[in-house]
C-alpha positions as CSV (number, residue, x, y, z in Angstrom):
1,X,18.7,-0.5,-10.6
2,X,15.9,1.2,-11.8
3,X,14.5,3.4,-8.8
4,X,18.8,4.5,-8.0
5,X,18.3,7.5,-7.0
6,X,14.8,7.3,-5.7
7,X,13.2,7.7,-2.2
8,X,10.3,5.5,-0.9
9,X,7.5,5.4,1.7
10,X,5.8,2.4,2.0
11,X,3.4,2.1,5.2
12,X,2.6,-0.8,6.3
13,X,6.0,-2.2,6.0
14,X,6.4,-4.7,8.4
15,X,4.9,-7.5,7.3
16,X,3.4,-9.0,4.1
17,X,2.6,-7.2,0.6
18,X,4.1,-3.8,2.2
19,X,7.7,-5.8,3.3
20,X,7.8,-7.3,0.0
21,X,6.9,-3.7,-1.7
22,X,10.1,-2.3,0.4
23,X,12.4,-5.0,0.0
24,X,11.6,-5.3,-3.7
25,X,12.2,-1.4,-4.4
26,X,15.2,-1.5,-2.3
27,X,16.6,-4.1,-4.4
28,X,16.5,-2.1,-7.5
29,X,18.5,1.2,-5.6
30,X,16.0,3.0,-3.5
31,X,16.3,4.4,-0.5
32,X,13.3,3.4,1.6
33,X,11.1,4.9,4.7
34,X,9.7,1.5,6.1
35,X,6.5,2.9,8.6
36,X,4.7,0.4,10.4
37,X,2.5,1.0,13.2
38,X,4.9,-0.3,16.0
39,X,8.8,0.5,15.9
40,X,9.5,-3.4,15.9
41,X,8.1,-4.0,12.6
42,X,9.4,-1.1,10.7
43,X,12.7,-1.4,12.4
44,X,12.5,-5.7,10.9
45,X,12.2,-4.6,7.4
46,X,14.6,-1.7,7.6
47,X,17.3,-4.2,9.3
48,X,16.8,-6.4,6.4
49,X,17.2,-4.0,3.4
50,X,20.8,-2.6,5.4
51,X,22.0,-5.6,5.5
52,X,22.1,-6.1,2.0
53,X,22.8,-2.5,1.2
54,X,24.4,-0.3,3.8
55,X,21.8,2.6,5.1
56,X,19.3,2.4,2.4
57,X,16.2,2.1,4.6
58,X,15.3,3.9,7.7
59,X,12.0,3.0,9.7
60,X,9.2,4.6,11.3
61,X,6.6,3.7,13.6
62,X,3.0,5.4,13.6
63,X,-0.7,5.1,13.2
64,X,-1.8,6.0,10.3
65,X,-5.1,6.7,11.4
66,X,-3.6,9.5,13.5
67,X,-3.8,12.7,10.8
68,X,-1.5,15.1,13.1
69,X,1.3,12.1,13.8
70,X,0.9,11.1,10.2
71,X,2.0,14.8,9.2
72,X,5.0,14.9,11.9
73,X,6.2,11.6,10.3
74,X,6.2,13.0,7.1
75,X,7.7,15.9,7.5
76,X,10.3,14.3,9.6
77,X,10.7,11.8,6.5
78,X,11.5,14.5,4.2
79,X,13.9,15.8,6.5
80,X,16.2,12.6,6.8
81,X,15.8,11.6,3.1
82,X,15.8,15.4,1.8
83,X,12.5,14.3,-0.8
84,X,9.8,11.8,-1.6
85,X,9.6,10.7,-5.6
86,X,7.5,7.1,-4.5
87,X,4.8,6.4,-2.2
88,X,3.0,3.4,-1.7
89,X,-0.3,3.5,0.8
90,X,-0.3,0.1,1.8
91,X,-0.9,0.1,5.7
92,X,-4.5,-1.7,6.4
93,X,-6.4,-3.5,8.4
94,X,-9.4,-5.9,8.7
95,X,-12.0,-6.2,11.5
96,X,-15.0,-8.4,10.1
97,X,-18.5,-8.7,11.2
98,X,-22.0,-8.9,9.5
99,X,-23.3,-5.3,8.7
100,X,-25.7,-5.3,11.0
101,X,-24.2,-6.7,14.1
102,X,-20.7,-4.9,13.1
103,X,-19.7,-2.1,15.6
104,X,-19.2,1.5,14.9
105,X,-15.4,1.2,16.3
106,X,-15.1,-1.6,14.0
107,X,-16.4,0.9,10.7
108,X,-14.5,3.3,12.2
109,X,-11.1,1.7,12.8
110,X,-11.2,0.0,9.6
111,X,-12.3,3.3,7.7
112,X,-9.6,5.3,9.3
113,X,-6.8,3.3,9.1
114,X,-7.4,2.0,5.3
115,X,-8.6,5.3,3.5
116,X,-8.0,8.1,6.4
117,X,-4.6,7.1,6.1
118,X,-3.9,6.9,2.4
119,X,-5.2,10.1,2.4
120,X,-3.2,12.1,5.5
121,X,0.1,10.1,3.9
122,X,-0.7,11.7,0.8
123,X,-1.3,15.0,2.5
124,X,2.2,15.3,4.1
125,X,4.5,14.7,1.3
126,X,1.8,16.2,-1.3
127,X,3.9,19.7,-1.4
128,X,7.3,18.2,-1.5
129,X,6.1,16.0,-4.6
130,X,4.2,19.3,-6.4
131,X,7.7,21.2,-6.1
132,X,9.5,19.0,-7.4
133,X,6.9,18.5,-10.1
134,X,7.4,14.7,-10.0
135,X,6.1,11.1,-8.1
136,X,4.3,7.8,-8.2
137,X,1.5,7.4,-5.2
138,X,0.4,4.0,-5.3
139,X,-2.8,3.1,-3.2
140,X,-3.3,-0.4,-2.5
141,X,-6.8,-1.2,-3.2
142,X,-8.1,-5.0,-3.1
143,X,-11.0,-6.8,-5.2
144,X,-12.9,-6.3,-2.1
145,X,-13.3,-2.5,-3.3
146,X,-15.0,-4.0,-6.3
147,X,-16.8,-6.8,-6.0
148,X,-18.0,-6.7,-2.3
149,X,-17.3,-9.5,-0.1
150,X,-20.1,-10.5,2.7
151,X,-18.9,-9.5,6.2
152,X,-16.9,-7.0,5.1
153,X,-18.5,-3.9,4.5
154,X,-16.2,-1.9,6.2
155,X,-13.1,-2.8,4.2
156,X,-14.5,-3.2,0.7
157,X,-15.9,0.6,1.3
158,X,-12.3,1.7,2.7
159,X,-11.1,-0.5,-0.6
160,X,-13.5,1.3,-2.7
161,X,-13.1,4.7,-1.8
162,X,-9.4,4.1,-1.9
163,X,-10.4,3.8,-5.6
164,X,-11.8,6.8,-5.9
165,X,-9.4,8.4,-4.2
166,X,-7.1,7.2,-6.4
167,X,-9.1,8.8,-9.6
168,X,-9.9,12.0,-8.5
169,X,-6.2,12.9,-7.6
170,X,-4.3,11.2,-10.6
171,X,-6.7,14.2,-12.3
172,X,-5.9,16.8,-9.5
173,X,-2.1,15.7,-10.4
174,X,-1.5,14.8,-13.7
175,X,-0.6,18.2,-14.9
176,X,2.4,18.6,-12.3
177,X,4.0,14.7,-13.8
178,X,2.7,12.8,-10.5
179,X,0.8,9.4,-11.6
180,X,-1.1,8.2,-9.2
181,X,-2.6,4.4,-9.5
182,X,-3.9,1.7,-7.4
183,X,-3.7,-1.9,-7.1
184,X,-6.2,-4.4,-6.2
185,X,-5.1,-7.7,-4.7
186,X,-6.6,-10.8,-4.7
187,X,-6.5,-13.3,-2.1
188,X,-2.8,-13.2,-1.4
189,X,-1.2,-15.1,1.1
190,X,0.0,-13.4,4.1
191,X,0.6,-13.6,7.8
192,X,-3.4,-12.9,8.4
193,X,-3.9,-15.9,5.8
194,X,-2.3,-18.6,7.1
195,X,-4.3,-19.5,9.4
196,X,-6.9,-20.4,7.4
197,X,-8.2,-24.2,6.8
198,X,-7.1,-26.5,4.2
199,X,-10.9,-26.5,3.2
200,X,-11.4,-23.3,3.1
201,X,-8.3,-22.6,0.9
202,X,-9.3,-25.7,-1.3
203,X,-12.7,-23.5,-1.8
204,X,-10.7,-20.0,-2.6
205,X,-8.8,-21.6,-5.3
206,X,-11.8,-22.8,-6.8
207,X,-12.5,-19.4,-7.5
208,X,-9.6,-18.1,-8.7
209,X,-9.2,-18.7,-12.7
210,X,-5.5,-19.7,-12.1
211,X,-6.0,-21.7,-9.4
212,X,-4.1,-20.8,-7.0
213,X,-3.1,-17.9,-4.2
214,X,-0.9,-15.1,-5.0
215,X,2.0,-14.5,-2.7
216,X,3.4,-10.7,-1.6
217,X,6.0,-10.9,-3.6
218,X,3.1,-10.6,-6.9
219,X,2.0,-7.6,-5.7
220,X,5.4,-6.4,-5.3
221,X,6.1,-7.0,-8.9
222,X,3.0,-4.5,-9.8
223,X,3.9,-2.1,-7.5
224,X,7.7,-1.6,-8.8
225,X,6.3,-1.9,-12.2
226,X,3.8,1.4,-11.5
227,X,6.3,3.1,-9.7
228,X,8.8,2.8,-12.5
229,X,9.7,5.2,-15.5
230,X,7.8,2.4,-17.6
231,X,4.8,3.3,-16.2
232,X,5.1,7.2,-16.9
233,X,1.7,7.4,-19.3
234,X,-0.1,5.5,-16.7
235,X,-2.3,7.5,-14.3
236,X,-5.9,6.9,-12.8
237,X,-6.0,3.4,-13.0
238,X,-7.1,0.1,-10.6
239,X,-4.7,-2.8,-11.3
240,X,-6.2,-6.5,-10.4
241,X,-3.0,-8.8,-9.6
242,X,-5.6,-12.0,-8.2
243,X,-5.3,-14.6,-10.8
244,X,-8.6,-13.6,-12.6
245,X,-11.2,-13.4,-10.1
246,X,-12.3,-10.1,-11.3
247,X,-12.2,-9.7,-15.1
């Protein structure tokens, strides 16, 4: 029960890597604020994690994009859980097009919901987590952010600046014992992945050095690793969990 004790955010909860990051940390004895952009998501996850331990998750429905409701949720979060030690940016989305026929909504969206929203997340529990001179933000990145990926220019440059995000404040923070790291999935299948032909996987694995997909659950495994006292001398740093496609 390593994270007893502990209070979690984890956006993005409902579904995929960020359900597997809540469930995962609720396992080991945190308490967990499941936010998901609609109220039947979060409210999914959080039902799960009671039911295997009584009133340990509470959920949350916003858009992340949305700075001002971001900061309401927040605060209302600190409120019901009285403070914040882990949290884990994971809410994003995808909307793909080549760069020159892709839409400014679709930069926009894309670019507001996956680094906007790391960003006002961080901003609403930042002075909570300063005061109590301790925390683990964990932004997850993808290999998009740094290796590029043809049609998506919007979301390897949300990716990307999510990784520089992700340096400049585990600097601005080090000194008050926050760490602050990212992760960078690989292709990791999900919900938005299954869909995709049994060629088109066959052609993914071919790329991977392990051959093979990594599941939510993978990413999960990083994320409780960073967010743990083991990773206390760990700040400032991009962590690849996609079976070697970026070494």
């Amino acid at each position: 029960m390593r994270f007893a004790g502990r209070v979690a955010i984890i956006t993005g909860a409902g579904r995929g890597i960020g359900h597997a990051i809540a469930v995962r940390l609720a396992s080991e004895g945190a308490r967990v604020a499941c936010v998901s952009r609609t109220e039947a998501n979060a409210k999914k996850t959080a039902d799960e994690i009671n039911a295997l331990r009584a009133d340990a998750a509470k959920a949350y429905a916003v858009d992340v994009a949305d700075h001002a409701a971001v900061q309401k949720i927040g605060a209302q979060i600190l409120q019901d859980f009285g403070k914040i030690d882990i949290l884990i940016n994971n809410a994003g989305m995808t909307r793909d097009a080549l760069a020159m026929r892709m839409s400014l909504e679709d930069w926009d969206s894309v670019i507001n919901t996956n680094l906007r929203g790391a960003f006002s997340f961080t901003q609403a529990i930042l002075r909570a987590m300063i005061k109590q001179r301790s925390g683990r933000i964990i932004n997850i990145s993808s290999v998009s952010g740094i290796m590029g990926n043809a049609g998506q220019t919007n979301y390897a440059a949300s990716k990307a600046g999510l990784i520089g995000f992700t340096k400049s404040l585990a600097r601005e923070l080090a000194s008050r014992n926050i760490t602050v790291n990212a992760i960078a999935p690989g292709f990791i299948t999900t919900d938005m992945t299954a869909g995709l032909s049994d060629e088109v996987k066959k052609a993914l694995h071919a790329k991977i050095p392990l051959g093979k997909t990594g599941t939510p659950e993978d990413v999960a495994n990083a994320a409780a690793f960073l967010a743990s006292a083991d990773a206390g001398y760990i700040t400032g740093q991009t962590l690849c969990v996609d079976g070697g496609i970026v070494m």
